[in-house]
C-alpha positions as CSV (number, residue, x, y, z in Angstrom):
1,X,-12.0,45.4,68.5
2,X,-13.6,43.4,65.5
3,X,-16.4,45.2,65.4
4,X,-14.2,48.7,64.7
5,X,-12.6,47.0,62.0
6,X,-15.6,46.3,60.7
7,X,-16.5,50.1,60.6
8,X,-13.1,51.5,59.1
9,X,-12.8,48.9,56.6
10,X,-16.6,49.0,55.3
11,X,-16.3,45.4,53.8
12,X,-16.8,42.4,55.8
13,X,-14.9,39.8,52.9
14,X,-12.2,39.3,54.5
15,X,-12.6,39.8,58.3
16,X,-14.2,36.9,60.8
17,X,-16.8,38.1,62.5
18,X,-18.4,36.1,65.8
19,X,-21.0,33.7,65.4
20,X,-24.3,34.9,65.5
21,X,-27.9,33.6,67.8
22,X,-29.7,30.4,65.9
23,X,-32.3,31.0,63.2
24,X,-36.0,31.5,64.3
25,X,-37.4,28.2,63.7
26,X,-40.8,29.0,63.6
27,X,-41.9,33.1,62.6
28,X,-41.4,34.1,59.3
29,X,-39.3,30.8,57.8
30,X,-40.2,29.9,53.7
31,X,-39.4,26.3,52.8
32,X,-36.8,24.4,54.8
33,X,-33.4,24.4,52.8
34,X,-29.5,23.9,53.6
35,X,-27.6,26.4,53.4
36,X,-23.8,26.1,51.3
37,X,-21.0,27.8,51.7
38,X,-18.0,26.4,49.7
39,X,-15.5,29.1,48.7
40,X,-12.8,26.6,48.3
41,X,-11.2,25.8,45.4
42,X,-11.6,27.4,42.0
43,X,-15.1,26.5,42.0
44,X,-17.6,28.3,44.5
45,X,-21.2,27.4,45.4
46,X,-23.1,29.2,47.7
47,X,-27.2,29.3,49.1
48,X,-28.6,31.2,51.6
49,X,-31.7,30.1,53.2
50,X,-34.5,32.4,55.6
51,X,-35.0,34.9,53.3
52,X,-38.4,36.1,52.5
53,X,-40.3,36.9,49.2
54,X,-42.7,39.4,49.9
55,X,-44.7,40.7,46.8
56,X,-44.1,44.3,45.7
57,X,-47.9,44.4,43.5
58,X,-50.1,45.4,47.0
59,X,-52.8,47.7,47.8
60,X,-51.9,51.1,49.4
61,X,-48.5,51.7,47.5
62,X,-48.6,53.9,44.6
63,X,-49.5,52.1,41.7
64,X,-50.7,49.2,43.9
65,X,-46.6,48.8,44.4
66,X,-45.6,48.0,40.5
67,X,-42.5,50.1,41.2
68,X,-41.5,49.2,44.5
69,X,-39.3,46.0,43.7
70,X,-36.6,47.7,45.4
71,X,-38.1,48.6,48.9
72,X,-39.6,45.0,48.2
73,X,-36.6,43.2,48.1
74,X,-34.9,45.3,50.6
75,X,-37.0,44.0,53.3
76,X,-36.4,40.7,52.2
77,X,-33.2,41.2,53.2
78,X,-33.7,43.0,56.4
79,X,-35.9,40.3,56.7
80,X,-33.2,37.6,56.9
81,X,-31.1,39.8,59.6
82,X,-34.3,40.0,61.7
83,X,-35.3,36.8,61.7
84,X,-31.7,34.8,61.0
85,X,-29.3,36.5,62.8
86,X,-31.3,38.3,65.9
87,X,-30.5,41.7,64.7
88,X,-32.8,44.3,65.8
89,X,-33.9,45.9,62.7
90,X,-36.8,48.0,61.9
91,X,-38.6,51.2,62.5
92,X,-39.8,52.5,65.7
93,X,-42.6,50.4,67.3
94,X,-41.9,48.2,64.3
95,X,-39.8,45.4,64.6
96,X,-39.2,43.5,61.9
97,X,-38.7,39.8,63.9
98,X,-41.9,40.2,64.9
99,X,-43.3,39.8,61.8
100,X,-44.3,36.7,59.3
101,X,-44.5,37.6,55.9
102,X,-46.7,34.5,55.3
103,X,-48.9,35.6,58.2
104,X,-51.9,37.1,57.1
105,X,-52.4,39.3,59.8
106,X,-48.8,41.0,59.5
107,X,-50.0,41.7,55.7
108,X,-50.7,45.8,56.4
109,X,-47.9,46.1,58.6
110,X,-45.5,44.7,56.3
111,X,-47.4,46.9,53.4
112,X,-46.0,49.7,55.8
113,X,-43.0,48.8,56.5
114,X,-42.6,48.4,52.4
115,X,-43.9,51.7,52.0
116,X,-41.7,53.2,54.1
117,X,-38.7,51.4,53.0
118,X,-39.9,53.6,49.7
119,X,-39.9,56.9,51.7
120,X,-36.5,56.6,52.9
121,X,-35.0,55.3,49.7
122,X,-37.0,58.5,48.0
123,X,-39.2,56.6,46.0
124,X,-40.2,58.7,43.4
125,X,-42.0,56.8,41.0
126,X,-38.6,53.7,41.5
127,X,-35.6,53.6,43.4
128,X,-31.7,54.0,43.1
129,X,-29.6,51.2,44.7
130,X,-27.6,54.0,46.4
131,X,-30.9,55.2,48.2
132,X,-31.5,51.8,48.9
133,X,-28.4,51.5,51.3
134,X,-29.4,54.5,52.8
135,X,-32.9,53.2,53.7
136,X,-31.1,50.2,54.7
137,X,-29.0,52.5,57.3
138,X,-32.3,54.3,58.8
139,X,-33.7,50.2,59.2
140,X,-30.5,48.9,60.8
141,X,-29.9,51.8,63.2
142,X,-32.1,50.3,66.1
143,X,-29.5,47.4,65.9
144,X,-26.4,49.9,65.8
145,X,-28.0,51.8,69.0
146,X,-27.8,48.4,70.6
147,X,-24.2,48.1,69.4
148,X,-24.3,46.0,66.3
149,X,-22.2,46.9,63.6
150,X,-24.0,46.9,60.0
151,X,-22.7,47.9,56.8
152,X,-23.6,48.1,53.8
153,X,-22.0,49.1,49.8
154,X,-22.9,48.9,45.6
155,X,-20.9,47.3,43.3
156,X,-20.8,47.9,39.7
157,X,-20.2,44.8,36.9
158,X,-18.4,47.4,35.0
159,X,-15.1,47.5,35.8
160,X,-15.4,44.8,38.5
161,X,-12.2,42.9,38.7
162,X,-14.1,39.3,39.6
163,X,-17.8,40.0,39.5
164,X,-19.1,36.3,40.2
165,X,-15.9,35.6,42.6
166,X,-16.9,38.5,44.6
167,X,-20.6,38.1,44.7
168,X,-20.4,34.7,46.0
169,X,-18.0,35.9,49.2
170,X,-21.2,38.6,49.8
171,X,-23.9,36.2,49.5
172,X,-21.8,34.0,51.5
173,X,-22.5,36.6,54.6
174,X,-26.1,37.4,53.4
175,X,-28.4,38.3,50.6
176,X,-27.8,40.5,48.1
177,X,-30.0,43.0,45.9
178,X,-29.5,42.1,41.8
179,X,-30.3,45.3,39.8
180,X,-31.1,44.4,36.3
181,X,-31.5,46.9,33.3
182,X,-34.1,45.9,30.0
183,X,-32.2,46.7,26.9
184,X,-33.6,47.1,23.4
185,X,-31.9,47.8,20.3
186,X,-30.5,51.2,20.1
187,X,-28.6,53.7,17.0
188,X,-25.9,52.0,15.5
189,X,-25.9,48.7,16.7
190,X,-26.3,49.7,20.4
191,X,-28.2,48.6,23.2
192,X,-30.3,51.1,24.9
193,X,-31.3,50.9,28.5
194,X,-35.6,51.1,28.9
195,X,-35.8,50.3,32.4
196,X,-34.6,47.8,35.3
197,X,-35.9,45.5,38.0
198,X,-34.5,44.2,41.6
199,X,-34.7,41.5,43.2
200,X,-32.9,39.4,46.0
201,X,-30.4,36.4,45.1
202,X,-30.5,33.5,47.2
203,X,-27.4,31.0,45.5
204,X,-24.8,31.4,43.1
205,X,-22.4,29.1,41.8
206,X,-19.5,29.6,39.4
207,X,-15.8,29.8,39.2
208,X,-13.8,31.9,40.2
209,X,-12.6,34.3,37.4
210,X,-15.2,33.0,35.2
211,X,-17.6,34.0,32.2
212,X,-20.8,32.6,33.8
213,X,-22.8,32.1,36.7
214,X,-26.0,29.7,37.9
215,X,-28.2,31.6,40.3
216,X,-31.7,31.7,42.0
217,X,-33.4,34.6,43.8
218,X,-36.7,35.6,44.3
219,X,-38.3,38.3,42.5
220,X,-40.7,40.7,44.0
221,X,-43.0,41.3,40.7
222,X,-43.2,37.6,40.1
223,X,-46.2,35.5,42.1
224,X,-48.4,32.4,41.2
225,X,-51.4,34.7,42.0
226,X,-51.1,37.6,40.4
227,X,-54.0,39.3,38.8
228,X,-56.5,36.7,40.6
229,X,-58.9,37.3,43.2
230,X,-57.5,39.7,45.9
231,X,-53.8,38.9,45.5
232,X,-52.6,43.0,46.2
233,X,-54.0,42.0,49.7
234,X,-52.9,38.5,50.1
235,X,-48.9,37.3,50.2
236,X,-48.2,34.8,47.2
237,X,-46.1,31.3,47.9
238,X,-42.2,31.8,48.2
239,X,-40.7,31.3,44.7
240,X,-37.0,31.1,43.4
241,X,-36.1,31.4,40.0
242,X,-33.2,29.8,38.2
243,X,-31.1,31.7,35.6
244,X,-27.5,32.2,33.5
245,X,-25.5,35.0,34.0
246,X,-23.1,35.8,31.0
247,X,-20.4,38.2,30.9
248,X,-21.1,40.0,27.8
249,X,-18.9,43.2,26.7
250,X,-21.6,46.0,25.4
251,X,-22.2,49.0,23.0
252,X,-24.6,51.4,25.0
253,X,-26.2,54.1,23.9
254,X,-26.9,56.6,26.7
255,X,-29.8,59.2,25.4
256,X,-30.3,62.7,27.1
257,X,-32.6,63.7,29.3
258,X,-34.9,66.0,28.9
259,X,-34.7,69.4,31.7
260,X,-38.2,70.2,32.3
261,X,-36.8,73.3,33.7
262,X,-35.4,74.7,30.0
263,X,-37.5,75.9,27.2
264,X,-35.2,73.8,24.9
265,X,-35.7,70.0,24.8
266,X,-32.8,68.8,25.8
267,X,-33.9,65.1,24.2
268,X,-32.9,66.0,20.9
269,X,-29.6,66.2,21.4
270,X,-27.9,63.3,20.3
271,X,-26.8,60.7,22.8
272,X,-23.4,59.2,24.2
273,X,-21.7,56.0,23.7
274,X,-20.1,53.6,25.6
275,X,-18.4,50.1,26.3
276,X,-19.2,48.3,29.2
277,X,-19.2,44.8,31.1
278,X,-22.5,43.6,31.9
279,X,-24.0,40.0,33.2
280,X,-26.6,38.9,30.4
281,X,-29.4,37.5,32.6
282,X,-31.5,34.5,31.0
283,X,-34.2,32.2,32.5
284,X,-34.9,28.8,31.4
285,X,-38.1,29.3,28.1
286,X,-38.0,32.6,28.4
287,X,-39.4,35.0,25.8
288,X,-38.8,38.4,26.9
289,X,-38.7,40.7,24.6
290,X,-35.5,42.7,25.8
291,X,-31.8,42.1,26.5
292,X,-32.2,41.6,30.7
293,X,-28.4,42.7,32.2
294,X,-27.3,42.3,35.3
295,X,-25.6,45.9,36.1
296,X,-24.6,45.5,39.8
297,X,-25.6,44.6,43.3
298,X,-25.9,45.9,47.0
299,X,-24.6,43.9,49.3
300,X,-25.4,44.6,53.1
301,X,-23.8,42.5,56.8
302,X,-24.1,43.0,60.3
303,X,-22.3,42.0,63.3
304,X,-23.8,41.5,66.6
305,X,-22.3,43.5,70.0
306,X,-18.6,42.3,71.1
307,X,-18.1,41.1,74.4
């Protein structure tokens, strides 16, 4: 049985699954688009279309939400399953389906369902990608008790044997979470991580085995309205945003962490070093003031019940 397969294998690249119910045409949809699919060739181009943007910046998340751009994203994604493929995702009485991001009134619900996206991905002041797939577990399981079969795993750029090759066969199947790090100059010549931010690719398109990628997503942080008038309490337009990924070899310098739980500060000890393969991420006029690289993605399918 497929959907077994599906199960023991934990990867859906290179199995056909069934075809799936039509996409909701009215609840929940951002701008009309056509979706592509071309993994032919040495070239590959591929867009996904029915997935959500919902802001992460909202009142009744900690910090009014400025570190929830992975619960953010994640429901974007959920989103898409819900509302794309039938799958009945969400938390008890909460049905994701049901809900229109773009619908005013579902604003406090979705608010919710963000925060609690956050409490099973223990959000603790951000989020790991790891406890992202759990959370995305706990959100599929109404569909799995109905028999669907959903999945979900991380990939690292480091050591990834075709990065863009392999991302475009996962977007090809659904969206994908993009976990970027913000580098700054480090000791001796290094880069040193500061931070990161997710958000939810939409397209891709590249070659197979190749140095650089064109892709669009939609980032969670980013929203025509933000800082004006009520926007924590208001859903912003659906926005994509175009950039370059470059595979770029680099010198990282990994400090150590303090241990609260010591008397010695653990900080002052000098740091490790380290070579690895990263995605250099630029936008089109952009003056950021750190080195933004691409460090991996989730990647997350479902397959309706057999038979």
């Amino acid at each position: 049985m497929i959907r077994k397969a599906i199960i023991a294998a934990a990867t859906l690249s290179t199995i056909a699954l069934p075809a799936v119910a039509a996409a909701d045409p009215v609840i929940g949809q951002p701008t009309p688009c056509v979706k592509v699919t071309d993994l032919v060739g040495p070239d590959f181009s591929v867009k996904q279309c029915g997935i959500s943007d919902v802001d992460q910046h909202r009142a009744g998340l900690e910090s009014n939400g400025g570190a929830y751009c992975g619960p953010a994203s994640l429901y974007n994604v959920l989103h898409y399953w819900a509302h794309e493929k039938n799958a009945p995702v969400g938390w008890l009485t909460t049905k994701v389906k049901e809900l229109d991001p773009q619908d005013q009134t579902d604003y406090n619900v979705i608010t919710n369902s963000i925060w609690r996206i956050g409490v099973d991905a223990k959000y603790d002041g951000g989020t790991r990608m790891s406890n992202l797939r759990n959370a995305w577990m706990i959100a599929t399981k109404p569909a799995r008790d109905a028999g669907w079969a959903a999945v979900t795993a991380g990939v690292d750029s480091n050591g990834a044997a075709d990065f863009g090759g392999d991302l475009a066969k996962k977007l090809a199947r659904g969206p994908v979470q993009m976990v970027y790090g913000r580098y700054s100059e480090g000791p001796q010549n290094s880069l040193q991580r500061g931070g990161g931010h997710i958000v939810t690719l939409v397209s891709v398109d590249g070659s197979f085995g190749g140095n650089t990628l064109q892709v669009r997503y939609m980032d969670p942080g980013r929203a025509s309205d933000h800082g004006v008038g009520d926007y924590l309490k208001t859903q912003s337009d659906y926005a994509t945003l175009n950039a370059t990924l470059t595979k770029k070899a680099v010198y990282e310098y990994i400090p150590v962490k303090d241990n609260p739980d010591t008397a010695m500060d653990e900080s002052l000890t000098p740091g490790t070093y380290r070579w690895v393969t990263r995605w250099q991420l630029t936008t089109p006029g952009s003056t950021a003031p750190t080195t933004q690289l691409v460090e991996g993605y989730n990647w997350f399918d479902m397959a309706p019940p057999v038979g």
